[in-house]
C-alpha positions as CSV (number, residue, x, y, z in Angstrom):
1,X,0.0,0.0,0.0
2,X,1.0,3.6,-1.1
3,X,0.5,6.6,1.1
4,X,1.0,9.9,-0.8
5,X,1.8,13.0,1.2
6,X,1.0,16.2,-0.4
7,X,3.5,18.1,1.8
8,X,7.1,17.6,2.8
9,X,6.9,19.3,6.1
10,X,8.2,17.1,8.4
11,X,5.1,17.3,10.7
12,X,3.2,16.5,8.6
13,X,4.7,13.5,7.2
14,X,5.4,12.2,10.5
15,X,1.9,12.5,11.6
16,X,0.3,10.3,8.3
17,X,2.9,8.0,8.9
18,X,2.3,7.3,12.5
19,X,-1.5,6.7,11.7
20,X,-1.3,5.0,8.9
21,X,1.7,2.6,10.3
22,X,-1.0,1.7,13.1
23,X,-3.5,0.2,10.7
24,X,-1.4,-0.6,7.7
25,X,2.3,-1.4,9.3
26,X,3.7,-2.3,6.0
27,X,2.1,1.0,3.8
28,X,4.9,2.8,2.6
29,X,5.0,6.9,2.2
30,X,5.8,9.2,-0.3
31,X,6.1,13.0,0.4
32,X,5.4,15.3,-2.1
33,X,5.8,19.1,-2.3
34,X,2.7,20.5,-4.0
35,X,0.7,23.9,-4.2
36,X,-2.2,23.7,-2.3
37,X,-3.7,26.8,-4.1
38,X,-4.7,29.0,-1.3
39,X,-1.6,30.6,-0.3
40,X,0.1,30.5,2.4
41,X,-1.7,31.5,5.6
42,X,-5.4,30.6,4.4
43,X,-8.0,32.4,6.3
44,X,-11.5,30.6,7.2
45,X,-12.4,27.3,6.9
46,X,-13.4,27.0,3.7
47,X,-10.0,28.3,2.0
48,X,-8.4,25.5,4.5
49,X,-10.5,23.0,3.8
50,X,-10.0,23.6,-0.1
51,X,-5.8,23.6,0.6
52,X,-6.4,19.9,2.0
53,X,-8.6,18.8,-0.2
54,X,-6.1,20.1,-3.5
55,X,-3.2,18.6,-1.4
56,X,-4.5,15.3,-1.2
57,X,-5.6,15.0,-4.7
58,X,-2.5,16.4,-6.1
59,X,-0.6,14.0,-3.8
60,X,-2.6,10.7,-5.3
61,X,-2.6,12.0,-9.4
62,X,1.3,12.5,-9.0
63,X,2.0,8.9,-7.7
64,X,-1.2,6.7,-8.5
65,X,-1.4,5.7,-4.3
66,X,-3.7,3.8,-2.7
67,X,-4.5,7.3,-0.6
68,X,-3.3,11.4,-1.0
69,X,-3.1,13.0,2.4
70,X,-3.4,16.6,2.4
71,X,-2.9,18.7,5.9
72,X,-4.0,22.3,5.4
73,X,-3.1,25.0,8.5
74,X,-4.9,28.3,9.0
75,X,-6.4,30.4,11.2
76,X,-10.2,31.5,11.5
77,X,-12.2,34.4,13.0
78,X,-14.4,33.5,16.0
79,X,-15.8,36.9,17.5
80,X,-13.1,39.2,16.9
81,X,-10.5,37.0,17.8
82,X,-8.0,34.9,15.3
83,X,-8.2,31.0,16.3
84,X,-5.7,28.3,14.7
85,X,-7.5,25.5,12.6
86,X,-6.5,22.6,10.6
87,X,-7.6,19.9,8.4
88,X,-7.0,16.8,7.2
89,X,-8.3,15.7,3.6
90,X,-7.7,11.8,2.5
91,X,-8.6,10.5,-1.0
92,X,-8.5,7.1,-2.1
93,X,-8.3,5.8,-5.8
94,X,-12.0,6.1,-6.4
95,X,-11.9,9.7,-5.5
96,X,-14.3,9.3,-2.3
97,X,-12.9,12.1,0.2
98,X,-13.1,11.8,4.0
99,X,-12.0,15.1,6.1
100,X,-11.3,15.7,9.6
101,X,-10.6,18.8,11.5
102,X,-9.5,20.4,14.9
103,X,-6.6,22.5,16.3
104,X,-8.9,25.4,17.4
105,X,-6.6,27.6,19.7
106,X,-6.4,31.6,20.5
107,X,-4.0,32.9,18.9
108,X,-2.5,36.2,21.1
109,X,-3.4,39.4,20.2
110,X,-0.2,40.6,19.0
111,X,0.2,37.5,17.0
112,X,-3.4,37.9,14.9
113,X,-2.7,41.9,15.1
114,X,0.3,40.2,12.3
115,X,-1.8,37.9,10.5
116,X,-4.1,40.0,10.0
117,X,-1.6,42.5,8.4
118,X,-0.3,39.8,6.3
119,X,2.0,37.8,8.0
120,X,2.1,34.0,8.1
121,X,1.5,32.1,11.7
122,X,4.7,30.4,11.1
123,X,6.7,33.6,10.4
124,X,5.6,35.3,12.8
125,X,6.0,32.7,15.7
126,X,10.0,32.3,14.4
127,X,10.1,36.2,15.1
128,X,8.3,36.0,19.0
129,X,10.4,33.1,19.9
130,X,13.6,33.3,18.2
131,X,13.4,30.0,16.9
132,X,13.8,29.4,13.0
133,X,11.1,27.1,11.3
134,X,8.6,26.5,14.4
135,X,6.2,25.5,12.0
136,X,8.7,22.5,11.2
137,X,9.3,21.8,14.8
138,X,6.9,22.1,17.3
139,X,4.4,24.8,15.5
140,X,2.3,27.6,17.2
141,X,0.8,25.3,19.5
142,X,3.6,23.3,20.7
143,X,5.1,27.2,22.0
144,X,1.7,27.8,22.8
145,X,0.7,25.1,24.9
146,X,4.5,24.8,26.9
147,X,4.5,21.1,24.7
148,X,1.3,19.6,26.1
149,X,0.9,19.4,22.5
150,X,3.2,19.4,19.5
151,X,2.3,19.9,15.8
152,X,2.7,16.6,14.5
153,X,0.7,15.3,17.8
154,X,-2.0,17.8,16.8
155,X,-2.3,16.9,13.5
156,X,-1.7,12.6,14.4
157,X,-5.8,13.6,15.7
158,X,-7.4,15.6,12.5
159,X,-5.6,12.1,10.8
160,X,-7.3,10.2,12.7
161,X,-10.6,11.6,12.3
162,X,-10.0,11.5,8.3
163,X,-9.6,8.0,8.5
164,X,-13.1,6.9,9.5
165,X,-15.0,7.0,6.5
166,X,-12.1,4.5,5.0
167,X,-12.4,2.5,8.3
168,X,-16.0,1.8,8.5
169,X,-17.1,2.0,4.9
170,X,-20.2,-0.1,6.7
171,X,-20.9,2.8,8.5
172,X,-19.9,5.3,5.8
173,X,-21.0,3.7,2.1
């Protein structure tokens, strides 16, 4: 079994590959750097949702897997405050999509004050914290959350929740 990743971020890959590994232990992965279309700090969940859903499909027409995985990061307005979101798209070969979502966190003030002028999440939390390529390592909410959570455990859940529709087609025709 082939697993295409539309993403090389090393988060991301090593969140598809530690849920995948648990059901299929012998799938193997293949990364692949793609456009997702909806630049690079997608606002709302509808632009996010899109940047999975391209990912993933780009990831399987490139390679002819058994699945593309796409993982799409953004941020969305609740209130007037900025809130991180993410979501997972998966594809199979038939073309039937499954999506899963979640990563909802406050961003601080100063940090959406940025985004909102037009700065990326990622950019902006290598410029708070001194640290080059947090989004890479430990993202926005592993700084956020002092490690309770990392990026790739974050996204290891919206996965996860992709997954069901392929692991109860019973339940899910």
């Amino acid at each position: 079994m082939l697993i295409a990743i539309g993403s090389t971020n090393p988060c991301k890959i090593a969140a598809v590959k530690n849920v995948f590994s648990k059901i299929w232990p012998k799938a193997k992965f293949k990364a692949l750097k793609v456009d997702s279309t909806v630049g690079s700090q997608p606002m709302g969940e509808e632009k996010i949702i899109k940047g999975a859903v391209n990912r993933a499909k780009k990831a399987i027409a490139q390679t002819g897997a058994d699945f593309g995985v796409g993982i799409e990061g953004g941020v969305r307005k609740i209130k007037n405050s900025l809130f991180t979101t993410a979501w997972c798209a998966i594809v199979n070969q038939e073309g039937k999509i499954s999506l899963g979502g979640g990563l909802i966190m406050p961003l601080p003030k100063r940090v959406s004050e940025k985004i909102l002028a037009g700065e990326e999440l990622g950019e902006v939390m290598d410029e708070i914290t001194g640290i080059k390529g947090v989004k890479k390592k430990m993202g926005a909410v592993g700084i956020l959350t002092k490690n309770l959570i990392d990026r790739t455990k974050a996204y290891e859940t919206i996965v996860s929740y992709a997954l069901v529709k392929f692991l109860n087609p019973k339940i899910y025709p």
